[in-house]
C-alpha positions in Angstrom: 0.0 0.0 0.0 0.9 3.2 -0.9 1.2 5.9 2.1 1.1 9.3 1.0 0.8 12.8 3.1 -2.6 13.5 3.7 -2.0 17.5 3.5 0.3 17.4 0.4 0.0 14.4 -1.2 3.6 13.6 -1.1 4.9 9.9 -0.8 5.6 8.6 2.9 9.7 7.2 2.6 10.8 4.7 4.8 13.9 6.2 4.9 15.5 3.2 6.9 14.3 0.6 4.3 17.0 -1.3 3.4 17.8 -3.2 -0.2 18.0 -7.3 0.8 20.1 -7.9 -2.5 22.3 -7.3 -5.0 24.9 -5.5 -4.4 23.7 -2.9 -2.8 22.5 -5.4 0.0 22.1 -4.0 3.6 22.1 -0.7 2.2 18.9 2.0 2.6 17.3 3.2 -0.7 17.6 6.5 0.1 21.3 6.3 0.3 21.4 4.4 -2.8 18.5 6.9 -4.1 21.7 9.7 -3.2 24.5 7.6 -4.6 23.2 5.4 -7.9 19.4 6.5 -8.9 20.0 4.3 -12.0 20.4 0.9 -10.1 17.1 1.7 -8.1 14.8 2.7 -11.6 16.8 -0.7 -13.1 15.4 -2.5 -9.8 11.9 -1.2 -10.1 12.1 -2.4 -13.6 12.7 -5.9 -13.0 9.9 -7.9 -12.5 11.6 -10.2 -10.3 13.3 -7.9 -7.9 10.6 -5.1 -8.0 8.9 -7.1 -6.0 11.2 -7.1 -3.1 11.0 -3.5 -2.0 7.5 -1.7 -0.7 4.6 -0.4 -3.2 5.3 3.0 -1.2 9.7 2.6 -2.7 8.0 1.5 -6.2 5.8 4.5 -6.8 8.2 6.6 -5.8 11.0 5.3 -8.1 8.4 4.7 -11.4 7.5 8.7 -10.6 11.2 9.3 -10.9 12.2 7.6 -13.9 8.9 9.1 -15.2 10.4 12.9 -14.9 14.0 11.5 -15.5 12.7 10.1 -18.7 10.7 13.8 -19.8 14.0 15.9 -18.9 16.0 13.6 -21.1 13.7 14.0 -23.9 13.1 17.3 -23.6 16.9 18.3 -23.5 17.0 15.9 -26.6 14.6 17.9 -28.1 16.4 21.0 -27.9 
C-alpha cells in the first residue's frame, strides 16, 4: 500500500528501508537513491526484484524515472 501525506500528497519514505540484495545489499534506498538512482529505476524495472521493495519505494522510483525520462527528452529535443 501506498502511504502518502494526507496534506500534500507527497509519498511517505521509509527512509531506513534497506535493499536485501544485490549489491547494494544492507544498504537503505535512500542512500542508494543519493549515490546510484539508475540501479534503483533498473530494480523497479525488473519484474523479479521489484517485488522485493515496498509499493510505497516503487511508486516513488516509477515517478522518478517518469520525470528522468521527460528531462531527457526534452533536453533531446532542444
Amino acid at each position: 500500500m501506498v502511504e502518502r501525506d494526507i496534506f500534500t500528497g507527497e509519498l511517505k519514505l521509509d527512509t531506513k528501508e534497506k535493499i536485501t540484495f544485490g549489491k547494494y545489499q544492507g544498504r537503505t534506498l535512500s542512500s542508494i537513491m543519493i549515490t546510484d538512482p539508475s540501479y534503483l529505476v533498473w530494480v523497479v524495472n525488473e519484474s523479479d526484484m521489484k517485488n522485493r521493495i515496498s509499493d510505497t519505494w516503487k511508486q516513488y522510483l516509477e515517478d522518478y524515472s517518469y520525470t528522468m525520462s521527460k528531462k531527457q527528452y526534452a533536453t533531446y529535443m532542444r
